[in-house]
C-alpha positions in Angstrom: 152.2 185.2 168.7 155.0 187.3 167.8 158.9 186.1 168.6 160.3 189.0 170.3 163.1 187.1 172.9 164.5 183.8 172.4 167.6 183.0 175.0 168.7 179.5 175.3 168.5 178.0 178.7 170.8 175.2 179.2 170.8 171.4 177.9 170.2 168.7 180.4 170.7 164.5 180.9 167.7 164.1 183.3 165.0 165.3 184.6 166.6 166.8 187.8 168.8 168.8 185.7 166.2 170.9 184.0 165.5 174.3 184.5 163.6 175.2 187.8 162.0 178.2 186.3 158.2 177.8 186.8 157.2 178.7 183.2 155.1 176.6 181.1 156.7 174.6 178.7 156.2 172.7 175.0 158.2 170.2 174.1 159.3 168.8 170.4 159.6 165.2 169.9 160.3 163.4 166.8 161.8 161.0 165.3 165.9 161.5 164.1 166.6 163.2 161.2 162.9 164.7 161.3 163.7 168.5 160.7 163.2 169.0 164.4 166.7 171.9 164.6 165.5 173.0 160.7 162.4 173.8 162.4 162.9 175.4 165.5 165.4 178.3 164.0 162.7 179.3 161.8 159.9 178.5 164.3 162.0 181.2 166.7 163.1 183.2 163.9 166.9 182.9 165.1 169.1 181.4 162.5 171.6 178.6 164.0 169.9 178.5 167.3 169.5 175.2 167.1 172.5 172.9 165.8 171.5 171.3 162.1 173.4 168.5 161.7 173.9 166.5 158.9 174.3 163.6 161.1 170.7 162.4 163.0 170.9 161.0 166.3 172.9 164.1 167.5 171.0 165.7 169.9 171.4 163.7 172.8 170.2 166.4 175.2 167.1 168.2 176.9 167.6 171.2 175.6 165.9 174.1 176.7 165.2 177.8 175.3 163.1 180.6 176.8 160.6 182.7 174.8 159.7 186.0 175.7 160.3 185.4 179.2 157.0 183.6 178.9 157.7 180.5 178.4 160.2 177.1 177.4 160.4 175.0 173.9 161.8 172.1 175.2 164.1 170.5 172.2 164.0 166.5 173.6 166.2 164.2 171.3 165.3 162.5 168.3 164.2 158.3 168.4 164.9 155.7 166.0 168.6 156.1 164.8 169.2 152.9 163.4 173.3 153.2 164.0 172.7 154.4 167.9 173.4 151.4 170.2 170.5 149.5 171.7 172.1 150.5 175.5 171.9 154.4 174.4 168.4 153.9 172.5 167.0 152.3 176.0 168.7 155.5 177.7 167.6 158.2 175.6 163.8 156.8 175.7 163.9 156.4 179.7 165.0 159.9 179.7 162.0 161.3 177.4 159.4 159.5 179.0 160.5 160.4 182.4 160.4 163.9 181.1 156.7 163.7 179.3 155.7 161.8 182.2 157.0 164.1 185.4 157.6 167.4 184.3 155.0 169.4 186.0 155.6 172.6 183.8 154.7 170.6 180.4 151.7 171.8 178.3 151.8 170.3 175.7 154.0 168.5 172.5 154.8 169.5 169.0 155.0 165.9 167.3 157.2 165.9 163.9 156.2 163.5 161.4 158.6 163.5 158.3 155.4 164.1 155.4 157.2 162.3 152.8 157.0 158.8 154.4 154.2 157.2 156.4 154.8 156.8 160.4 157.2 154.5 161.8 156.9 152.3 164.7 158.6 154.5 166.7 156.1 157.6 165.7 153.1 155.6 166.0 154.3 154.2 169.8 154.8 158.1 170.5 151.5 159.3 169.0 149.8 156.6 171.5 151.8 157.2 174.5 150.2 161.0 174.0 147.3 160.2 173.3 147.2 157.9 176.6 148.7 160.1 178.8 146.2 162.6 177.9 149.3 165.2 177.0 147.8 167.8 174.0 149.8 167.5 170.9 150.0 169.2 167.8 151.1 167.2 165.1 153.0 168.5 162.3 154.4 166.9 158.9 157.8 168.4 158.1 159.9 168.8 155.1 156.8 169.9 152.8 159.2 171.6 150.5 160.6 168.5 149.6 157.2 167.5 148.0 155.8 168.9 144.5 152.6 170.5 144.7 150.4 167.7 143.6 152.1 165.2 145.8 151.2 167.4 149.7 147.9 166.3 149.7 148.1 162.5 148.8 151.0 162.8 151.2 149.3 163.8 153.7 146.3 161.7 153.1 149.1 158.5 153.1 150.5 160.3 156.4 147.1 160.6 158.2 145.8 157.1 157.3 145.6 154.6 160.1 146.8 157.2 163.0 143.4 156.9 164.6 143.6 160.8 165.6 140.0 162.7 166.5 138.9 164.9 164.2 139.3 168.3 165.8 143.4 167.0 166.0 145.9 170.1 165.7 147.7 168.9 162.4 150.2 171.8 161.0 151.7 171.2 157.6 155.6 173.0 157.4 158.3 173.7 155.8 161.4 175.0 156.7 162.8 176.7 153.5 159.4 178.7 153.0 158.3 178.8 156.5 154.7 177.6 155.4 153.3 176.7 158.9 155.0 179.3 161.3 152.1 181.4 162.0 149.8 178.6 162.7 152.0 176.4 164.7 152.5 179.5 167.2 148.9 180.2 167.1 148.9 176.6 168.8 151.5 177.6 170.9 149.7 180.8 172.3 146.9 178.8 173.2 148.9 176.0 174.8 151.0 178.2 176.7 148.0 180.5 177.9 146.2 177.2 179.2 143.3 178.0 177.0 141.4 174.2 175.5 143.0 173.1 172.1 
């Protein structure tokens, strides 16, 4: 898939207040602080689309963006900020499931998993809430660059172990200062978009 129009859409603080476009739509979900902003400017190829903060637990949003008037990347906010109240933590998760759970235009989820560490809690409860639901994920370590050569692959052994995950799992290694990943994670999104089996 080439990029060739990227608009965004609007942000939203439900599920009523999202666009009412019938387009399909692909959401990202990780956890704070994941690369999730880092990672959609270069997915989209549109630098500062997305708001990089230095701060995690910033995007508080749905946030929505239209590519080539085909279809929507759904930014959802990031999950486990340790200095986020519990009363906003609750609020942000009901409005995420509600989304994964209702949205009739959602094909599929682009799950972040910072490489460098093994899955949290929180990214081991979302992997098996997509896997339950039966929603297609692809799952993709982030921040690559911030490993040496020799220490990707043990990393990614270390990030893979105990997930569970079949073995024909979409898993798409990236990095956002060398863009290793691009071309294959919107290979994934073609397919997903298009409706064709993962």
């Amino acid at each position: 898939m080439r990029i060739e129009s990227v608009a965004f859409v609007g942000s939203a603080a439900d599920l009523a207040s999202c666009p009412q476009r019938p387009l399909p739509e692909v959401a990202l979900s990780g956890r704070s602080n994941v690369g999730k902003s880092s990672l959609l400017n270069v997915l989209l190829g549109r630098r500062g689309m997305a708001r990089v903060s230095a701060t995690p637990g910033k995007t508080q949003l749905i946030n929505t963006f239209l590519v080539n008037d085909r279809f929507h990347l759904v930014d959802l906010p990031g999950y486990g900020y340790a200095r986020m109240p519990a009363a906003e933590h609750a609020k942000l998760r009901r409005m995420v499931h509600a989304y994964l759970r209702q949205r009739g235009e959602l094909r599929g989820v682009v799950q972040l998993l910072d490489a460098r560490h093994e899955p949290s809690r929180d990214d081991i409860e979302m992997l098996e809430w997509l896997r339950t639901a039966g929603l297609a994920f692809c799952l993709v370590p982030t921040k690559m660059d911030k490993l040496r050569p020799g220490e990707r692959k043990p990393a990614l052994a270390r990030l893979m172990r105990g997930l569970d995950l079949p073995d024909d799992q979409p898993v798409v290694p990236f990095s956002s200062r060398d863009g290793d990943g691009r071309d294959a994670l919107l290979d994934w999104l073609d397919i997903t978009v298009s409706g064709a089996r993962n």
